[in-house]
N, CA, C and O atoms as CSV, one atom per row, in Angstrom:
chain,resi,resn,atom,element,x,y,z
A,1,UNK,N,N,112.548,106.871,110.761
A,1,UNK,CA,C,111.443,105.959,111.015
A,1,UNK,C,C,110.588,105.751,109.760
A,1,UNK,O,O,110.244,104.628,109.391
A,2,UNK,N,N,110.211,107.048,109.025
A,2,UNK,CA,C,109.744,106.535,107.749
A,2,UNK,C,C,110.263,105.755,107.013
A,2,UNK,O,O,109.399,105.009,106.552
A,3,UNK,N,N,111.515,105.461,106.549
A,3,UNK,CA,C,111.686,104.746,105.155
A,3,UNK,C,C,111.546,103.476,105.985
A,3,UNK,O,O,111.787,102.435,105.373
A,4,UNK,N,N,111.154,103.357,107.438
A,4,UNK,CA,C,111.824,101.674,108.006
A,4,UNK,C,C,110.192,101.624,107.393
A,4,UNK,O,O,110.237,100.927,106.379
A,5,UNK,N,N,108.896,102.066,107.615
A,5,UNK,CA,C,107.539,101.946,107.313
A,5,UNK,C,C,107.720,101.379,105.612
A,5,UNK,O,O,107.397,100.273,105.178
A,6,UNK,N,N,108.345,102.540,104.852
A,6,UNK,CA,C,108.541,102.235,103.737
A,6,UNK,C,C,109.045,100.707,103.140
A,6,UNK,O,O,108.577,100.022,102.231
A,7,UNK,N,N,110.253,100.473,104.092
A,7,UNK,CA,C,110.637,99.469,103.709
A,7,UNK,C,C,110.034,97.962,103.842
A,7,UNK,O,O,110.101,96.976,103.107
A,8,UNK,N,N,109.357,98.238,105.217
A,8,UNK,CA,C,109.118,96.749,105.453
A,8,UNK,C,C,107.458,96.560,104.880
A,8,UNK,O,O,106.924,95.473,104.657
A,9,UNK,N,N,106.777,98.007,104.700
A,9,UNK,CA,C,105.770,97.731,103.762
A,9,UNK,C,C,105.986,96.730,102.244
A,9,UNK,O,O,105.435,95.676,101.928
A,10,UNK,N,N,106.741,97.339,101.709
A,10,UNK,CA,C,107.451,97.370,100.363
A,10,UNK,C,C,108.485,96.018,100.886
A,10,UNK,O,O,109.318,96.175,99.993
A,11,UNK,N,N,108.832,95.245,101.398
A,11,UNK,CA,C,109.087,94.097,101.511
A,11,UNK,C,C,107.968,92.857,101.410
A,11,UNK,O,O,107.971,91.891,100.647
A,12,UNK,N,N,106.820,93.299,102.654
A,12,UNK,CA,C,105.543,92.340,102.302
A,12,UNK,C,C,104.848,92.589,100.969
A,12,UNK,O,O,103.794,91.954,100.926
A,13,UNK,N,N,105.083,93.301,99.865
A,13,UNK,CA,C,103.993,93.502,98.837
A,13,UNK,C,C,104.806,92.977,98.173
A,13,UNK,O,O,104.367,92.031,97.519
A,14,UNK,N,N,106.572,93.350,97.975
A,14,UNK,CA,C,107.194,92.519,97.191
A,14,UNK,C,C,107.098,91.102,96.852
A,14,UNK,O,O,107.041,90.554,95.751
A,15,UNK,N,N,107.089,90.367,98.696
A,15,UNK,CA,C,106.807,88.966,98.733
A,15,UNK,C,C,105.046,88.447,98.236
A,15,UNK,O,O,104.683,87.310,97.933
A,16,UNK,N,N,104.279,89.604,98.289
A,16,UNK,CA,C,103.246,88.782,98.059
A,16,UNK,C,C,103.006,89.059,96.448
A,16,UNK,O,O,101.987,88.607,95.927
A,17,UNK,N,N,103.924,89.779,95.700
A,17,UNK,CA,C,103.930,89.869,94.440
A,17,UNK,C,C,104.631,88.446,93.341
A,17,UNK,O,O,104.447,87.687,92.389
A,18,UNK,N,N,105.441,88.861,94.326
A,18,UNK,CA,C,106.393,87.376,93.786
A,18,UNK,C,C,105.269,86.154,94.358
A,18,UNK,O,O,104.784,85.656,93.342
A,19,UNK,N,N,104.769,85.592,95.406
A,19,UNK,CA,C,103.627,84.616,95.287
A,19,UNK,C,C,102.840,84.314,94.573
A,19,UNK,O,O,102.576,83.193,94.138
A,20,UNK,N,N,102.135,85.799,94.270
A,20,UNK,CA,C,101.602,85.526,92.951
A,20,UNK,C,C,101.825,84.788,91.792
A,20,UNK,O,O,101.233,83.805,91.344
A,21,UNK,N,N,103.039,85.600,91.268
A,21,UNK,CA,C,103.826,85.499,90.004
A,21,UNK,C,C,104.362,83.814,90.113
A,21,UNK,O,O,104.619,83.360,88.998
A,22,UNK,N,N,104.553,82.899,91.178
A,22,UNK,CA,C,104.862,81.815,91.386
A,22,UNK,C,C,103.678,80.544,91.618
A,22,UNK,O,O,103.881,79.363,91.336
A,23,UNK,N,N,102.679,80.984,92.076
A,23,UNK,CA,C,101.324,80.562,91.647
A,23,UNK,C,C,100.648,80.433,90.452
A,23,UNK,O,O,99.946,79.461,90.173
A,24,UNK,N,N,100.887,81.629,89.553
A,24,UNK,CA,C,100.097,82.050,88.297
A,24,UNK,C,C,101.393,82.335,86.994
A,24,UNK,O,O,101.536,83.452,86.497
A,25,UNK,N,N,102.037,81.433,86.686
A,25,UNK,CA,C,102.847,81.809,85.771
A,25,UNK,C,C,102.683,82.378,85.004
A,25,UNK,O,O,101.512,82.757,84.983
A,26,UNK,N,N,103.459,82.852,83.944
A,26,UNK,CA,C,103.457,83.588,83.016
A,26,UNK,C,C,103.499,82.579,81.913
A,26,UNK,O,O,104.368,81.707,81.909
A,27,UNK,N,N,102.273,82.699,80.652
A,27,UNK,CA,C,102.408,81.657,79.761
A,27,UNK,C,C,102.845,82.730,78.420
A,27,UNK,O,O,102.427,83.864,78.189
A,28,UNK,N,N,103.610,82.089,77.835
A,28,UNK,CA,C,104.084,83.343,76.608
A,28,UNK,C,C,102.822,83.279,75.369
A,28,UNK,O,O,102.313,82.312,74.803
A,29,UNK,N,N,102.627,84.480,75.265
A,29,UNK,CA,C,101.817,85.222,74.046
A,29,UNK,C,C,100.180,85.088,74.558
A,29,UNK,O,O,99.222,85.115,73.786
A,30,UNK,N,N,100.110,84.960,75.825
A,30,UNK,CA,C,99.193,85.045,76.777
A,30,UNK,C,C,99.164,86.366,77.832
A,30,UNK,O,O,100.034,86.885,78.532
A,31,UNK,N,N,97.721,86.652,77.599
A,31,UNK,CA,C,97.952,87.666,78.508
A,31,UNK,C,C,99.007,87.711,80.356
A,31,UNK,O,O,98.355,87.162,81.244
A,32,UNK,N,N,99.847,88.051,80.643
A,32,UNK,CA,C,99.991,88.184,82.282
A,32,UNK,C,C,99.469,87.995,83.232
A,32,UNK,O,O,100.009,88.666,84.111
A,33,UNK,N,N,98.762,87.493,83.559
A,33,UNK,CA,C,97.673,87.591,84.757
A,33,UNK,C,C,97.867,87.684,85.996
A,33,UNK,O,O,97.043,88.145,86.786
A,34,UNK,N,N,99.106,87.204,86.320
A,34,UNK,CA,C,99.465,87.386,87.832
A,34,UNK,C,C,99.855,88.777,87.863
A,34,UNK,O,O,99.805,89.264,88.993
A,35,UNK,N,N,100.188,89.467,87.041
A,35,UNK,CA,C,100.757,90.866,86.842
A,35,UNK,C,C,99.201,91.396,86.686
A,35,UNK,O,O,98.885,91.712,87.833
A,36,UNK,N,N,98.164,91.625,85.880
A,36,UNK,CA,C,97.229,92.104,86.008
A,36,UNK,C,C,96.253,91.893,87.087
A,36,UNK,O,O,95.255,92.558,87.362
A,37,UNK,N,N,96.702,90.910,87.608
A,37,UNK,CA,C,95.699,90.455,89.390
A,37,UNK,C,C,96.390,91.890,89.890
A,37,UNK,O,O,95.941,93.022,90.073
A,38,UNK,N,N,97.999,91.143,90.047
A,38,UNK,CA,C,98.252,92.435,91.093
A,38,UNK,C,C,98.243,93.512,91.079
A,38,UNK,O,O,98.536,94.066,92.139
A,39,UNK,N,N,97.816,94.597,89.565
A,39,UNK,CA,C,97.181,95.836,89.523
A,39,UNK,C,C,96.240,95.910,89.836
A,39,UNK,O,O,95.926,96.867,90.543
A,40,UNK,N,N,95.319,94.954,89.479
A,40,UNK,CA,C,93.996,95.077,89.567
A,40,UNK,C,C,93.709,95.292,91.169
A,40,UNK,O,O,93.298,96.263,91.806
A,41,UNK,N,N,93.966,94.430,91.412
A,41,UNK,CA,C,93.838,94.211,93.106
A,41,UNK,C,C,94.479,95.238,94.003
A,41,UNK,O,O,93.966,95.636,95.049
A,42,UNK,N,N,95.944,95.744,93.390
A,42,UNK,CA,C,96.116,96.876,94.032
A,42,UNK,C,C,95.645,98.338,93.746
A,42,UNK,O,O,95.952,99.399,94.289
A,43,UNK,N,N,94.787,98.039,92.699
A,43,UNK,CA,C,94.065,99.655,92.438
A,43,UNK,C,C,92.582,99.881,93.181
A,43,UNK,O,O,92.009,100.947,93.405
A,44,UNK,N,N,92.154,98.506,93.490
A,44,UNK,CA,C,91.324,98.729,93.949
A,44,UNK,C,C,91.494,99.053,95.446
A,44,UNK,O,O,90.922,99.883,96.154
A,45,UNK,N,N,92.479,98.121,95.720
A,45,UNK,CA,C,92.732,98.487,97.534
A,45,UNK,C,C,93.298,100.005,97.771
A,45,UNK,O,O,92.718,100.770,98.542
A,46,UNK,N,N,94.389,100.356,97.102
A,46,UNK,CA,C,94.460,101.624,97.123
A,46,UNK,C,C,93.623,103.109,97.116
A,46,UNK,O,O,93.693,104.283,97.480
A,47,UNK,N,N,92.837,102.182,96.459
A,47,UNK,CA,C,91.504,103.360,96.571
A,47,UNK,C,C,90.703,103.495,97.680
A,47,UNK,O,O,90.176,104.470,98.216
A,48,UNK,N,N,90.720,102.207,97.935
A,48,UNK,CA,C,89.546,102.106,99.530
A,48,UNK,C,C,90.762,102.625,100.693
A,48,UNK,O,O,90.447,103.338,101.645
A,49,UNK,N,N,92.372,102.090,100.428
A,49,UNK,CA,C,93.056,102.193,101.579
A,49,UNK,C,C,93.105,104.015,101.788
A,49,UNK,O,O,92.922,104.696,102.797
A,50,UNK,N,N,93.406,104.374,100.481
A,50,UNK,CA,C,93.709,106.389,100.718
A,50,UNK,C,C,92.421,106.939,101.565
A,50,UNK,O,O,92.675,107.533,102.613
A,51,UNK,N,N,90.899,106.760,101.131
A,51,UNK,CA,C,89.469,106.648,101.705
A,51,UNK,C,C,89.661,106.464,103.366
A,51,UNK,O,O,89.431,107.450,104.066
A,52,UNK,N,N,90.116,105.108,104.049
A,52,UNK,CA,C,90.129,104.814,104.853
A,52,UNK,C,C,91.348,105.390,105.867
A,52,UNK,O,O,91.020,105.601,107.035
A,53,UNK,N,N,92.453,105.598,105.549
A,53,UNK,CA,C,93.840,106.614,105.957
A,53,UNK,C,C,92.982,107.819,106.498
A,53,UNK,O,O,92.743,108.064,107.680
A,54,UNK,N,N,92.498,108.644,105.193
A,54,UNK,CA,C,92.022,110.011,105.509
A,54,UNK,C,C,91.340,110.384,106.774
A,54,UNK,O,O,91.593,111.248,107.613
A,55,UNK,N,N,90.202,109.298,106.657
A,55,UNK,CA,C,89.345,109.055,107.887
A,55,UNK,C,C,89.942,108.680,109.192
A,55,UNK,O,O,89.379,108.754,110.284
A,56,UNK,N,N,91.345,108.200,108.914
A,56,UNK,CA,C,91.536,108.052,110.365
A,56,UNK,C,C,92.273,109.080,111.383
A,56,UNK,O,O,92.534,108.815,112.556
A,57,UNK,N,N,92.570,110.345,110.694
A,57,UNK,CA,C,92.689,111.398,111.371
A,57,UNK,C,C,94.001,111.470,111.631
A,57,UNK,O,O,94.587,110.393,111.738
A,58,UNK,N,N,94.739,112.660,111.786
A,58,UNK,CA,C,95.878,113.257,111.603
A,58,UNK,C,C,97.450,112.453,112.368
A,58,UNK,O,O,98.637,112.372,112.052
A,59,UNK,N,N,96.580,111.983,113.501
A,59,UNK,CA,C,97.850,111.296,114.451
A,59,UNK,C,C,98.959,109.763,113.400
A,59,UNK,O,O,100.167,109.533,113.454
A,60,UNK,N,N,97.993,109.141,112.685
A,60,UNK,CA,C,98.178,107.870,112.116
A,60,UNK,C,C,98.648,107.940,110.690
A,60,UNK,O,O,99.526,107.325,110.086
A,61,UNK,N,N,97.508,109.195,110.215
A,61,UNK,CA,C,97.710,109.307,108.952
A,61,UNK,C,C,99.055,108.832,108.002
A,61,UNK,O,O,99.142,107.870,107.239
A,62,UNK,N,N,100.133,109.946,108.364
A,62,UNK,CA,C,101.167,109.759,107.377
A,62,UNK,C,C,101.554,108.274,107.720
A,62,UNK,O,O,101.221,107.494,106.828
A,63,UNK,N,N,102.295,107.590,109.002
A,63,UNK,CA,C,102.517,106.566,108.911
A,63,UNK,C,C,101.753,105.720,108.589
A,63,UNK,O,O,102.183,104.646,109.007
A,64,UNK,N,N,100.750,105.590,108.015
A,64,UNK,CA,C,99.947,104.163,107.590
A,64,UNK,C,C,99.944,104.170,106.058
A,64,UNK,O,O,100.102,103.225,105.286
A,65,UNK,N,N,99.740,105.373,105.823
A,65,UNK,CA,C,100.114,106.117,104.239
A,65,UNK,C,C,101.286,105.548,103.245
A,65,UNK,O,O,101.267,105.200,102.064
A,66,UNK,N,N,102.400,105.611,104.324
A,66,UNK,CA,C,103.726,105.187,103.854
A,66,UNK,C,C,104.207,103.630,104.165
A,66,UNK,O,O,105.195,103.103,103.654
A,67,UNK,N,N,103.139,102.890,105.279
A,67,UNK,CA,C,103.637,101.620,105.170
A,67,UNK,C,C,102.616,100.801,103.915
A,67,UNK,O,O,103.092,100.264,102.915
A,68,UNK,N,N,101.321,100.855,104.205
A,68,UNK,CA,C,100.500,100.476,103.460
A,68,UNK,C,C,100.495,100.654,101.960
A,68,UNK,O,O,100.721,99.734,101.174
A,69,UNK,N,N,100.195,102.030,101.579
A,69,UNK,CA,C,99.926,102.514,99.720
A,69,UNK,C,C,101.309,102.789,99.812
A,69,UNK,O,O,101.737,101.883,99.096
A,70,UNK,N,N,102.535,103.553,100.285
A,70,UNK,CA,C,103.930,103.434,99.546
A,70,UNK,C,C,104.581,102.214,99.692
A,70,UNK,O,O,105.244,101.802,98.740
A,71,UNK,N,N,104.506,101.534,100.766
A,71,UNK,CA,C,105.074,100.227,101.107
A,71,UNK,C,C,104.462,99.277,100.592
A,71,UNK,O,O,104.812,98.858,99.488
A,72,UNK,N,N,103.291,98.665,101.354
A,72,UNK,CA,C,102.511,97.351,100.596
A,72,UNK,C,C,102.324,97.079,99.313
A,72,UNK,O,O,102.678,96.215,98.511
A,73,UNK,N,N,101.352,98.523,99.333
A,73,UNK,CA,C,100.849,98.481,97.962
A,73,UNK,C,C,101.978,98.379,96.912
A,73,UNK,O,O,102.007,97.440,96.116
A,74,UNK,N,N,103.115,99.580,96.923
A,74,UNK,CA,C,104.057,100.206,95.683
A,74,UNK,C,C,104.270,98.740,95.625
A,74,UNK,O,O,103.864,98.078,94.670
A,75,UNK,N,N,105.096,98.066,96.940
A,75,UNK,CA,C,105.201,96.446,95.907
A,75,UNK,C,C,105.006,95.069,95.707
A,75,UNK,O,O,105.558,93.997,95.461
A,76,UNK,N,N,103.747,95.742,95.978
A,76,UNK,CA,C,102.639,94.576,94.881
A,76,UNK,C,C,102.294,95.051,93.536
A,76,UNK,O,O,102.489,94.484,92.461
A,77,UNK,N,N,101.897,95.879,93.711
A,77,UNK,CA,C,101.562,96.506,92.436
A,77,UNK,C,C,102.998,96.169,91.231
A,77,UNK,O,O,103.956,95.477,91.575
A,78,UNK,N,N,102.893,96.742,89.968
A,78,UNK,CA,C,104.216,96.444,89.070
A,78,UNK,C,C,103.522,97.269,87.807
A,78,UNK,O,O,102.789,96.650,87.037
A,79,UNK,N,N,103.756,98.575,87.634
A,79,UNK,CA,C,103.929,98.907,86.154
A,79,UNK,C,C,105.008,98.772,85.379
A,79,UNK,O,O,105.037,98.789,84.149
A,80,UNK,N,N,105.946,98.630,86.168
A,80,UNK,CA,C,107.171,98.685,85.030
A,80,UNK,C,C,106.903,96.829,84.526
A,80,UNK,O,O,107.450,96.545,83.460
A,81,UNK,N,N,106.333,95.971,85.042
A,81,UNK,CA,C,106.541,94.363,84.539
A,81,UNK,C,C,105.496,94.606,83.247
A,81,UNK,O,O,105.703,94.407,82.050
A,82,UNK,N,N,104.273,95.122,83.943
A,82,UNK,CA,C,102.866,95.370,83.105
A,82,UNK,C,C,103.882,96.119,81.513
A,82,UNK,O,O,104.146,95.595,80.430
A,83,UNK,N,N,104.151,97.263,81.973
A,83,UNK,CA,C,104.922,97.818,80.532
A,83,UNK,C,C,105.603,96.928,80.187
A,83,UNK,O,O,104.913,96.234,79.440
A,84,UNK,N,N,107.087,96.301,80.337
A,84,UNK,CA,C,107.650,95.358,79.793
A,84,UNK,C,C,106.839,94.197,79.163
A,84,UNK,O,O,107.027,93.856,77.995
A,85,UNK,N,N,105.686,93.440,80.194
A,85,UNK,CA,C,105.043,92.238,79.298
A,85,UNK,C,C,104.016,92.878,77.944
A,85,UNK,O,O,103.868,92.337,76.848
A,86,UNK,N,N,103.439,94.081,78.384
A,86,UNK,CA,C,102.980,94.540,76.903
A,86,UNK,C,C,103.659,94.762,75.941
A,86,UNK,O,O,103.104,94.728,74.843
A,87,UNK,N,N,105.047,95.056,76.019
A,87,UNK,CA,C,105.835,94.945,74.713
A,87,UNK,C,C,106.343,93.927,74.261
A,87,UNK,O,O,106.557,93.709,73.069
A,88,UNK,N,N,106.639,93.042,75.386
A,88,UNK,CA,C,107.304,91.851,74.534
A,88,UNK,C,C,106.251,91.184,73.688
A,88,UNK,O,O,106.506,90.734,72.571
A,89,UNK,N,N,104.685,91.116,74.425
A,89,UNK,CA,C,103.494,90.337,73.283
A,89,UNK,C,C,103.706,91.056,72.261
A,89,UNK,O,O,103.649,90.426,71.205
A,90,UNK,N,N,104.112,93.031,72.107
A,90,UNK,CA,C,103.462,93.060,70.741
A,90,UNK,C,C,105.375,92.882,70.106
A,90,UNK,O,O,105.669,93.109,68.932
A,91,UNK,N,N,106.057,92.601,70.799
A,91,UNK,CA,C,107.317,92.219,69.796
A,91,UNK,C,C,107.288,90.553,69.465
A,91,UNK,O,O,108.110,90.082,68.679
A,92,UNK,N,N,106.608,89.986,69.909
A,92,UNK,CA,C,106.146,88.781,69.710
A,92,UNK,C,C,104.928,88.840,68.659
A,92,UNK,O,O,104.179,87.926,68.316
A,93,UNK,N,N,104.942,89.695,68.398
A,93,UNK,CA,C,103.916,90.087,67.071
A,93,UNK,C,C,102.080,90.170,67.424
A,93,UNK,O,O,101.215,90.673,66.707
A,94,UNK,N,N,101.941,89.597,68.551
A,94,UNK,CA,C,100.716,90.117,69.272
A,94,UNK,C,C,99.993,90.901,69.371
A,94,UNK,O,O,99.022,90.854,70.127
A,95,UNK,N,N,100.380,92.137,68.379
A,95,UNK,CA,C,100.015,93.581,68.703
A,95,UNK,C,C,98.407,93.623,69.228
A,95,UNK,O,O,98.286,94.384,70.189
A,96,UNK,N,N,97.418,93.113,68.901
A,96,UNK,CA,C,95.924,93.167,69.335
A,96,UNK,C,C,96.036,92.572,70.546
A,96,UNK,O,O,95.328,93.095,71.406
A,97,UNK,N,N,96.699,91.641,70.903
A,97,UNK,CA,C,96.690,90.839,72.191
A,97,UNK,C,C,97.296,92.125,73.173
A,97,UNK,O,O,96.653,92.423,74.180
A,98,UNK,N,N,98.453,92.806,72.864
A,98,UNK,CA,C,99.006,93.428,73.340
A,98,UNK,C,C,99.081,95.229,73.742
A,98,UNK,O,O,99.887,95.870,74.417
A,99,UNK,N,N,97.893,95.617,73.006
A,99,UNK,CA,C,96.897,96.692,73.101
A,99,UNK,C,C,95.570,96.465,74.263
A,99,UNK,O,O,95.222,97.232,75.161
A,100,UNK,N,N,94.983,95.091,73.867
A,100,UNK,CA,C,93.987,94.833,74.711
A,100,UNK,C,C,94.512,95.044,75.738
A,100,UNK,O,O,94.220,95.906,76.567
A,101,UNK,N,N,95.591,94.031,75.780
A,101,UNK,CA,C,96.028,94.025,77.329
A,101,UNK,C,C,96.109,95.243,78.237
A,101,UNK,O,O,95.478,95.616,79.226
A,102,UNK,N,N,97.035,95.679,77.590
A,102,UNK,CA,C,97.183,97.379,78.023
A,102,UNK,C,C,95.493,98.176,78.335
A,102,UNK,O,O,95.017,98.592,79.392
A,103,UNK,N,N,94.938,98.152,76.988
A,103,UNK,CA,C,93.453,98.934,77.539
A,103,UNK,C,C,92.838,98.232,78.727
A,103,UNK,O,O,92.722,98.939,79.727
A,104,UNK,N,N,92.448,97.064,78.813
A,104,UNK,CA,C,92.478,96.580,79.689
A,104,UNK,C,C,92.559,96.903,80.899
A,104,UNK,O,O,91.541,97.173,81.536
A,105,UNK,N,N,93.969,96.941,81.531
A,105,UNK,CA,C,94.803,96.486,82.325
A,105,UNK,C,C,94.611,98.424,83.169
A,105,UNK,O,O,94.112,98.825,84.221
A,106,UNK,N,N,95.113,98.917,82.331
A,106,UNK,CA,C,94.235,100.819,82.108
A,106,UNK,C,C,93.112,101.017,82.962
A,106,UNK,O,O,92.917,101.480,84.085
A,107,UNK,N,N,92.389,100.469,81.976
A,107,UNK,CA,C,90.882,101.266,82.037
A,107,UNK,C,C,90.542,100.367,83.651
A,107,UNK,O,O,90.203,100.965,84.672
A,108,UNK,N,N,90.707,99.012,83.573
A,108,UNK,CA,C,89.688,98.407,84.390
A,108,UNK,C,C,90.624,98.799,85.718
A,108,UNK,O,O,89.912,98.735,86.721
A,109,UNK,N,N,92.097,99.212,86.066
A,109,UNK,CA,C,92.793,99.617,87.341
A,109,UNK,C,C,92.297,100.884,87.671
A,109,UNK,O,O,91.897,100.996,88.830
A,110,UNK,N,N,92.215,101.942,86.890
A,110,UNK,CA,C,90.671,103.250,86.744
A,110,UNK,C,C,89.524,103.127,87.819
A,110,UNK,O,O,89.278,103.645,88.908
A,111,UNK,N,N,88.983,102.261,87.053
A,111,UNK,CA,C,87.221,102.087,87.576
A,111,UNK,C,C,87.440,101.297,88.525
A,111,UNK,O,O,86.475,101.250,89.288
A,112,UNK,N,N,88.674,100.355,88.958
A,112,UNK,CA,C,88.529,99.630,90.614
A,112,UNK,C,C,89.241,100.365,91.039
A,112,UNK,O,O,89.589,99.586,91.926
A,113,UNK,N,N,90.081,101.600,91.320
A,113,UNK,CA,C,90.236,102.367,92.498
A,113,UNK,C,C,89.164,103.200,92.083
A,113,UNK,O,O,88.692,103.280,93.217
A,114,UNK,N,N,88.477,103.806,91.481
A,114,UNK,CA,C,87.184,104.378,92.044
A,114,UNK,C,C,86.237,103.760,92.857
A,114,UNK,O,O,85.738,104.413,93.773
A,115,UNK,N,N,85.865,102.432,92.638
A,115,UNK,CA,C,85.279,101.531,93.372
A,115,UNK,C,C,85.913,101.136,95.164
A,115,UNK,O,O,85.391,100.949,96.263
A,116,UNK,N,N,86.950,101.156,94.743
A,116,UNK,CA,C,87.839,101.244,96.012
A,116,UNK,C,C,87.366,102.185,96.636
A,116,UNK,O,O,86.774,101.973,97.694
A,117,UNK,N,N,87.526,103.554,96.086
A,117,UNK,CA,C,87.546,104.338,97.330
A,117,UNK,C,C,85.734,104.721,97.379
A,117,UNK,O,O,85.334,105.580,98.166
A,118,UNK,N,N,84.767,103.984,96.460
A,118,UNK,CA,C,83.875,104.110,97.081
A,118,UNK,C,C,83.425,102.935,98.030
A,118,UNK,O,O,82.311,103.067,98.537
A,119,UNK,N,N,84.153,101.795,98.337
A,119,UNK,CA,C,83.692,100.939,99.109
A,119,UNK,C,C,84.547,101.356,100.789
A,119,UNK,O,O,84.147,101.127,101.931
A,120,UNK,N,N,85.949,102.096,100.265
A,120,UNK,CA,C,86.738,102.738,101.444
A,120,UNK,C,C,85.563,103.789,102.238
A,120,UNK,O,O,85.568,103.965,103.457
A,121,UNK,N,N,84.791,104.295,101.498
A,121,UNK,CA,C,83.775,105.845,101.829
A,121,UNK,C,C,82.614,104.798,102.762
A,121,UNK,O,O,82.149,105.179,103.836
A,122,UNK,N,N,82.293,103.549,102.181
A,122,UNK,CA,C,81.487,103.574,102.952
A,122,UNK,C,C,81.690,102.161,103.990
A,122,UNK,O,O,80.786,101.398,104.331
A,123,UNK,N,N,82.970,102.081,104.322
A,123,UNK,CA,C,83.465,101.360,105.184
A,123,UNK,C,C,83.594,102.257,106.673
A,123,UNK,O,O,83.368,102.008,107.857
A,124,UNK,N,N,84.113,103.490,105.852
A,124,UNK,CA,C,84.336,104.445,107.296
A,124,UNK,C,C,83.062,104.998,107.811
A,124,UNK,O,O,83.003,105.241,109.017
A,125,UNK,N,N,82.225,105.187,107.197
A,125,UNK,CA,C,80.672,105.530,107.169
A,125,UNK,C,C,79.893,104.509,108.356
A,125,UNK,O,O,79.010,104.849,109.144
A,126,UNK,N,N,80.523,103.169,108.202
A,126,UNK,CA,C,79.758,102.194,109.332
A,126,UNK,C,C,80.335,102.077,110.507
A,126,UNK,O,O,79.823,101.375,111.379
């Protein structure tokens, strides 16, 4: 029963990754953005979603765990694209474009799942 959670999580994040990526193209020697939405966006939800899981107590827990943050989230999210598009800018000679990006892309997925799971803390709180 888990990997079916797994899977069909990780089917809807796939599809809404690829939406993205088909909405927001990729322009070359430009930062990614549909790739940095969908970290961004999934670091922050992940943070509020682990917050909000915890709180819901032992019966639900693991399965929501594994459809949602291993399923949804794992694919929406994309480090391995994020790594690949930071190298090709700096093999495209970009290297400052292609550092930013990365610090960037880092630091600010950081500070929105902290934010996450402080907006998760006080979601369960109300």
């Amino acid at each position: 029963m888990n990997w079916m959670l797994v899977a069909a999580g990780g089917a809807l994040g796939s599809l809404a990754r690829y939406g993205l990526a088909r909405l927001w193209p990729a322009v070359p020697g430009e930062w990614p953005l549909a790739t940095m939405s969908a970290n961004l966006l999934g670091s922050f939800t992940i943070g509020a979603v682990a917050v909000w899981v915890a709180a819901r107590g032992a019966g639900h827990e693991e399965a929501l765990r594994l459809f949602l943050m291993t399923g949804v989230l794992g694919g929406f999210t994309t480090y391995s694209a994020f790594a690949l598009e930071t190298v090709t800018l700096a093999g495209e000679g970009a290297w400052l474009r292609a550092f930013g990006y990365m610090l960037a892309t880092v630091i600010a997925c950081a500070l929105l799942a902290q934010a996450g799971r402080l907006v998760g803390a006080f979601l369960t709180e109300i």
